[in-house]
Every structure is written in C-alpha cells, then in structure tokens.
KOLLUMKE-531790 format. One record per residue (C-alpha): residue in one letter; y, z, x. Coordinates in steps of 0.2 Angstrom, whole numbers. Layout:
// KOLLUMKE-531790
<site resn="A" y="Y" z="Z" x="X"/>
...
END
This chain:
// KOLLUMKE-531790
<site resn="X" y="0" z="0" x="0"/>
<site resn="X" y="13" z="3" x="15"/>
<site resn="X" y="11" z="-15" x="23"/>
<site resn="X" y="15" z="-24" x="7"/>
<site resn="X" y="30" z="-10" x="5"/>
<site resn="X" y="36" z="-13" x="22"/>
<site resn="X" y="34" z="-32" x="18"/>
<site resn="X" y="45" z="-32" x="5"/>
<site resn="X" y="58" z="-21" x="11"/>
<site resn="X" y="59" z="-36" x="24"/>
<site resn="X" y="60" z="-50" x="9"/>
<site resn="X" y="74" z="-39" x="4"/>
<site resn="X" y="85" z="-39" x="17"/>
<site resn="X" y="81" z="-57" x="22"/>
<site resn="X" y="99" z="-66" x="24"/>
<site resn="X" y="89" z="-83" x="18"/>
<site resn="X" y="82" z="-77" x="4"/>
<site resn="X" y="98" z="-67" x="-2"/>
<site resn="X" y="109" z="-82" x="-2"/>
<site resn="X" y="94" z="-91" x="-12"/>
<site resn="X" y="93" z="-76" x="-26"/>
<site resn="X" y="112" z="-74" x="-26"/>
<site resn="X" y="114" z="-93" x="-30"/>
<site resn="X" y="101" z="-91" x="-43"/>
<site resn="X" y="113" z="-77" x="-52"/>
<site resn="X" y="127" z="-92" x="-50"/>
<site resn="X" y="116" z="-102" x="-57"/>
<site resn="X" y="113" z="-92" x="-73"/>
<site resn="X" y="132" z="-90" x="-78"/>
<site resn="X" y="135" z="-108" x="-74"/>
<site resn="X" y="119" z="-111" x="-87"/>
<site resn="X" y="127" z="-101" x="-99"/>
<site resn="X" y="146" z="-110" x="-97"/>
<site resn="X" y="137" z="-125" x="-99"/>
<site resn="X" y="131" z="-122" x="-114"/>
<site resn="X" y="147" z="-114" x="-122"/>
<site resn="X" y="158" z="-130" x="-114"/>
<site resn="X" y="143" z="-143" x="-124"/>
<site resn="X" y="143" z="-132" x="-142"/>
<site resn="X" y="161" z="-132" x="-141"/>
<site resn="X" y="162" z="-153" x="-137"/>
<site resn="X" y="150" z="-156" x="-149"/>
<site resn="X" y="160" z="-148" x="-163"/>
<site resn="X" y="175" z="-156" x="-157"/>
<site resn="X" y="168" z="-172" x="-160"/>
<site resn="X" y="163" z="-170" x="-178"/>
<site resn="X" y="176" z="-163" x="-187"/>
<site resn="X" y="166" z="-161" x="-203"/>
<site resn="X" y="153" z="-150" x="-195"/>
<site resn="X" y="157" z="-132" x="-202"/>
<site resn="X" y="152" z="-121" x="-189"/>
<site resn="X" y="153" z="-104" x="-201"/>
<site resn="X" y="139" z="-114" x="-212"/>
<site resn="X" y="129" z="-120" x="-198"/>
<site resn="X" y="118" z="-116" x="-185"/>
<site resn="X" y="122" z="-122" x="-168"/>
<site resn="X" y="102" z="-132" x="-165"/>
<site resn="X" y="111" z="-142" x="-181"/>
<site resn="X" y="125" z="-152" x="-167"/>
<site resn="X" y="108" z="-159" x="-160"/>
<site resn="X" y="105" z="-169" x="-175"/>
<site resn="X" y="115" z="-186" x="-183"/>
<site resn="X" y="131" z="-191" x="-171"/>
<site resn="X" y="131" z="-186" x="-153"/>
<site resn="X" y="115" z="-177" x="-155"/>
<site resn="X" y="112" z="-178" x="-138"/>
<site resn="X" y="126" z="-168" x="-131"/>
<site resn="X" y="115" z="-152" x="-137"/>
<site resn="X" y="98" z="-159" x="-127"/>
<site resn="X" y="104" z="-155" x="-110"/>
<site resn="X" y="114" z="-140" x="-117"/>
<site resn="X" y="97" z="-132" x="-121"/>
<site resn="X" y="92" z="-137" x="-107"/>
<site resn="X" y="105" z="-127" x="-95"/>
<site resn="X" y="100" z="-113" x="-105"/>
<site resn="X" y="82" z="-113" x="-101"/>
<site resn="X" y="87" z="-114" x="-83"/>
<site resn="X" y="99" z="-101" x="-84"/>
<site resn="X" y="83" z="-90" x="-91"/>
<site resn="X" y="74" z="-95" x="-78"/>
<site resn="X" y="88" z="-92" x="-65"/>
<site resn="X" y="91" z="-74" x="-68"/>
<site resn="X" y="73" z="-68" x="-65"/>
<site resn="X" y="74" z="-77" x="-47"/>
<site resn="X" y="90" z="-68" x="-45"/>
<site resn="X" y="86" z="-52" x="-52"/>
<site resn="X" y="68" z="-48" x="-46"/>
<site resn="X" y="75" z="-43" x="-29"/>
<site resn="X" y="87" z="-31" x="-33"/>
<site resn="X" y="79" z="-22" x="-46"/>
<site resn="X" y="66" z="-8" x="-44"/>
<site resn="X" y="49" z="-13" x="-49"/>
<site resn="X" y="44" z="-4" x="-63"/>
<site resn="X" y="35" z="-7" x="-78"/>
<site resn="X" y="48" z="-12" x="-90"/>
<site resn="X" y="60" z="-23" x="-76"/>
<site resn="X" y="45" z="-33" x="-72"/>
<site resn="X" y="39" z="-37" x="-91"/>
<site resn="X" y="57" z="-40" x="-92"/>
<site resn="X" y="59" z="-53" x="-81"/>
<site resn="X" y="42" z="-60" x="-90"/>
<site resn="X" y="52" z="-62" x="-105"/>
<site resn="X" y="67" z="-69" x="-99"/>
<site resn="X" y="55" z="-84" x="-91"/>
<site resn="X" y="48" z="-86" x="-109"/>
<site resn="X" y="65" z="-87" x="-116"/>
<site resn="X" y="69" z="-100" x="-104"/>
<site resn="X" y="53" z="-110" x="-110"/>
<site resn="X" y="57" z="-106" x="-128"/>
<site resn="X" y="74" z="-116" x="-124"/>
<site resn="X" y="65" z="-131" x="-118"/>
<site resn="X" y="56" z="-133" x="-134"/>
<site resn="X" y="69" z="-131" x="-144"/>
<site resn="X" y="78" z="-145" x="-133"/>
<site resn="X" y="63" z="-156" x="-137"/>
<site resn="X" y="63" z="-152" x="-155"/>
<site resn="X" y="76" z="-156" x="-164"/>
<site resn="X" y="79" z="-144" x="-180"/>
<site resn="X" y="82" z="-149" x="-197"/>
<site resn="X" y="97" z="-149" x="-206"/>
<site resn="X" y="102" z="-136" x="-218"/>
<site resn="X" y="99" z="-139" x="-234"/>
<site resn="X" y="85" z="-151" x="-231"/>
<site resn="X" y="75" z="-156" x="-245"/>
<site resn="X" y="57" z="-159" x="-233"/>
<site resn="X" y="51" z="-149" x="-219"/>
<site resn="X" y="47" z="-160" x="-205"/>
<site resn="X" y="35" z="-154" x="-190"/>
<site resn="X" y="50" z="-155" x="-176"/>
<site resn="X" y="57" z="-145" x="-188"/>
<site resn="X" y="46" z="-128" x="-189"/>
<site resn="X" y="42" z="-131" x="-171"/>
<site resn="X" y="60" z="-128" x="-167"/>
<site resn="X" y="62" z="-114" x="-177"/>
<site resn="X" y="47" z="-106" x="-168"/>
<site resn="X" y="53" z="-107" x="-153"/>
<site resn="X" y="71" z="-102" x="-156"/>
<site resn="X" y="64" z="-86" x="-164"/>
<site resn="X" y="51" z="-83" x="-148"/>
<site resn="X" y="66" z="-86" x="-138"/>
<site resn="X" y="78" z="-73" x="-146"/>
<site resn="X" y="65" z="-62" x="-149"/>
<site resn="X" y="60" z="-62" x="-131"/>
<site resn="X" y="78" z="-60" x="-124"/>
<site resn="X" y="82" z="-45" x="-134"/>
<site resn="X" y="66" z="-34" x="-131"/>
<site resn="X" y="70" z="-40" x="-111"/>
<site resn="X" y="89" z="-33" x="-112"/>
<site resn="X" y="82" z="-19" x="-122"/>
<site resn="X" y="69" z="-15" x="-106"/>
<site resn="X" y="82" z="-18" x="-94"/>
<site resn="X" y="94" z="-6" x="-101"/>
<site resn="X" y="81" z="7" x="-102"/>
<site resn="X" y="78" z="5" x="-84"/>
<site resn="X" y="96" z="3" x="-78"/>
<site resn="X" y="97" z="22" x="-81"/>
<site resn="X" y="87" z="24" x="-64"/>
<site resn="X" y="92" z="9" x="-55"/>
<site resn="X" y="107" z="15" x="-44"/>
<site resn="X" y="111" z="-4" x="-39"/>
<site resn="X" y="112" z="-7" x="-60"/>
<site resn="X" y="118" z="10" x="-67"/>
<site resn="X" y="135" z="6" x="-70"/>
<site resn="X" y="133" z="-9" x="-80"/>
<site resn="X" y="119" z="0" x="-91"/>
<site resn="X" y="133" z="5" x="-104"/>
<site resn="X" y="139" z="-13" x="-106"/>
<site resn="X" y="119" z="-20" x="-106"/>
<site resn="X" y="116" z="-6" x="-120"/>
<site resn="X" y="132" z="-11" x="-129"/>
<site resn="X" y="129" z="-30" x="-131"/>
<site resn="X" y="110" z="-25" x="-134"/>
<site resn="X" y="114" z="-16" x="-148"/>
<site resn="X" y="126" z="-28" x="-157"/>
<site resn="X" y="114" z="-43" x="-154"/>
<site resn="X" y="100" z="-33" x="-161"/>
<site resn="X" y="111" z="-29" x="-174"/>
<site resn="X" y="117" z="-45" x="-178"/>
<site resn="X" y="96" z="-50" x="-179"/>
<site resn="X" y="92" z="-41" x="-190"/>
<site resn="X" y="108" z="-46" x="-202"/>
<site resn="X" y="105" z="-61" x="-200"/>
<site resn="X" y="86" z="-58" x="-206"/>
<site resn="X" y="91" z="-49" x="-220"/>
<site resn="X" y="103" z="-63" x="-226"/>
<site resn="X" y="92" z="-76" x="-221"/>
<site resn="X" y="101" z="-94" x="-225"/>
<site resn="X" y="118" z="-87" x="-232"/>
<site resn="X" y="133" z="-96" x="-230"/>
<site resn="X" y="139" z="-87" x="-215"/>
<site resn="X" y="121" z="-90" x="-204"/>
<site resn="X" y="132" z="-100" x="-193"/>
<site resn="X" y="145" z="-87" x="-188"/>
<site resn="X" y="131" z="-73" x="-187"/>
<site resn="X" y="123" z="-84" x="-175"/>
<site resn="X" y="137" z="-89" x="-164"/>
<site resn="X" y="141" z="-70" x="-163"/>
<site resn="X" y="123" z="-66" x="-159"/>
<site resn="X" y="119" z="-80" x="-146"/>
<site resn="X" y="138" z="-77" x="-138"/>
<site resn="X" y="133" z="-58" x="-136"/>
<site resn="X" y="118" z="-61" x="-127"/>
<site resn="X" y="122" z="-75" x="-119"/>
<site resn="X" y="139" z="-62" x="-111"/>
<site resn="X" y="124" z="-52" x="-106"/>
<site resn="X" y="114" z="-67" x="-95"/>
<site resn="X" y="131" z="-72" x="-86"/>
<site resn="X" y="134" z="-54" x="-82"/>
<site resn="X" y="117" z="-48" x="-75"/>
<site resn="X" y="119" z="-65" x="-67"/>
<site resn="X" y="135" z="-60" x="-58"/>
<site resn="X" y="129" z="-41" x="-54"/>
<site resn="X" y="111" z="-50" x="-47"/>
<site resn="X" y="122" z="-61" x="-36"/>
<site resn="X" y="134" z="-47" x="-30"/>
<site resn="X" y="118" z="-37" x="-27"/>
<site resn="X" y="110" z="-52" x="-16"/>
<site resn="X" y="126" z="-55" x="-6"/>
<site resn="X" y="126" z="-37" x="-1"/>
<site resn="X" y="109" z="-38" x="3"/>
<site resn="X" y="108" z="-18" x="-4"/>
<site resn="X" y="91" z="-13" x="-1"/>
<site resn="X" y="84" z="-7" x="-18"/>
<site resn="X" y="71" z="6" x="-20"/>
<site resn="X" y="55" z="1" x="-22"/>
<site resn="X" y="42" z="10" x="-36"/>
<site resn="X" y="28" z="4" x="-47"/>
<site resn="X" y="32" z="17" x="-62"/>
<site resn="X" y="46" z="21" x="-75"/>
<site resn="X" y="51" z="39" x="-75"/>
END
C-alpha cells in the first residue's frame, strides 16, 4: 500500500501532469461558455421561439437546429473535463471517486442527447429519438446532481476544497430544488424557465470546480491521500 501511495504523491506534484489537469479545469468552463454563447445564438435567431415555454433540447430542432449539436457536445466534454481536472486534487474517498464516475456519465448522457434530437412540445406522436433524448437528459441531470451532492459532502474534509463547500452546497440545493419543481409541474407553461434556471445553476457549479481544480493543479498543492469518508 505505501509504494502506490508514494507513487502517487509523485503523479501529484508532477509539473507535466499539473499543467495537463489544470487545462482540463479550463477546459470545463470553456465547455460550459460554449454552451451558454450557442443557447443564447440559437434564440437569437428565431425570434418566435419562447424560451419561458420551451426547453432548451427544443433549439436543436426546425431552423438552425444544428447550432445546439456541437453545444451538447461541449457539454459532454466539459463533464468529461472536470473529472481529469479534479481527480488529482481531491482526496480519494468514497463519495469524490463515485463522484467523478458520475460526472463522466453525465458527460456521455450529453452526447446522446446531441445525437438525439427531442421532440417538440406539444407534439401530437412520440418518436424514438424522442424518448431516447429524454432518457438521457434525465440520466444526465440526475447524475450531475447526486455528484455535486457527494462532492459537497466531501468538501467538508478536503482542506484544498473547504471554502467553496458553501457555494457547491448552495447551488446544489437550488438545482435540486428546481428538479424536483419541475417534476412536480411536469409540462407547465414555465418548463422552460425552470429549466434554464436549473441547467444555469449547475452548470455555475461545473465552471467553478473547474476554475478551483485548475487553481489547485497550477499550485501543484499536494492533497491528502485516503481511501475512506470520515
């Protein structure tokens, strides 16, 4: 157990590799700008689109539908990018690891949802692309919720992460929140707002942890190293 501890104290001070993780937390904020710049194009362009009414998976369908692919896209690779960013400089415990699991599921959630387009409210037939969109959009939020939720439990013994444990609780709890409303409400007339609120929460919380992960790898602050929660 003490050579692969020493072994990884030694990956964790590597100059190298420190630069590569703090690019990977670049990487996830600039995913997540991406994605806000595209929704915010893509609305621009069709006027008639009513963003209060309608979810955001809706731009990627009809006129300029393609601007939304690669924005889904982005996201996925900014899920992807946070765990290569964060894995480093967190402690290994139980709930940071399954963390990290779930913020690579979200990021494939993302690319399904790219490649399957949803339908558009109010539509009278189903279609396959349809349901498998709405499947993995709910995998994905799902996912990103229960790994913010981990995270912020284990912030509370990370020294490197401590401080931003009150914000990562905060936005956790309003994008939780904002779940379950829109759950309850199911396809109300506001289902777009809710859901611009919600993604914009978390997504806040991925471009932060991404900036706190590259600050963290640039500093090259060795992290402790445990197998357990508290």
């Amino acid at each position: 157990m003490r050579p692969f501890r020493e072994v990884r104290a030694a990956l964790r001070t590597n100059p190298l590799l420190a630069w590569a993780t703090a690019l990977c937390g670049v990487l996830a904020v600039l995913g997540v700008l991406y994605f806000f710049a595209a929704v915010s194009v893509a609305e621009a362009l069709r006027p008639m689109y009513d963003p209060v009414t309608r979810t955001i998976s809706e731009l990627a369908v009809g006129r300029n539908g393609w601007l939304q692919v690669p924005a889904f896209v982005a996201l996925g690779l900014s899920f992807w990018a946070l765990p290569a960013g964060m894995w480093r400089r967190v402690r290994a415990t139980l709930f940071s690891r399954l963390g990290l699991i779930l913020l690579l599921v979200a990021g494939a959630s993302s690319f399904v949802a790219a490649a399957f387009p949803t339908d558009l409210r109010g539509a009278v037939v189903a279609t396959a692309s349809g349901d498998v969109h709405e499947a993995a959009a709910s995998v994905g939020y799902a996912c990103l919720i229960t790994a913010m939720l981990l995270f912020s439990w284990h912030f509370r013994r990370d020294d490197s992460w401590r401080h931003f444990r009150p914000v990562s609780t905060g936005l956790t709890l309003v994008g939780l929140g904002i779940l379950i409303g829109m759950a309850v409400t199911g396809n109300s007339d506001v289902a777009g707002l809710l859901q611009r609120t919600m993604a914009a929460t978390l997504l806040v919380w991925v471009a932060l942890a991404g900036v706190q992960a590259g600050r963290l790898s640039l500093a090259a602050r060795p992290a402790r190293v445990t197998d357990r929660d508290d």
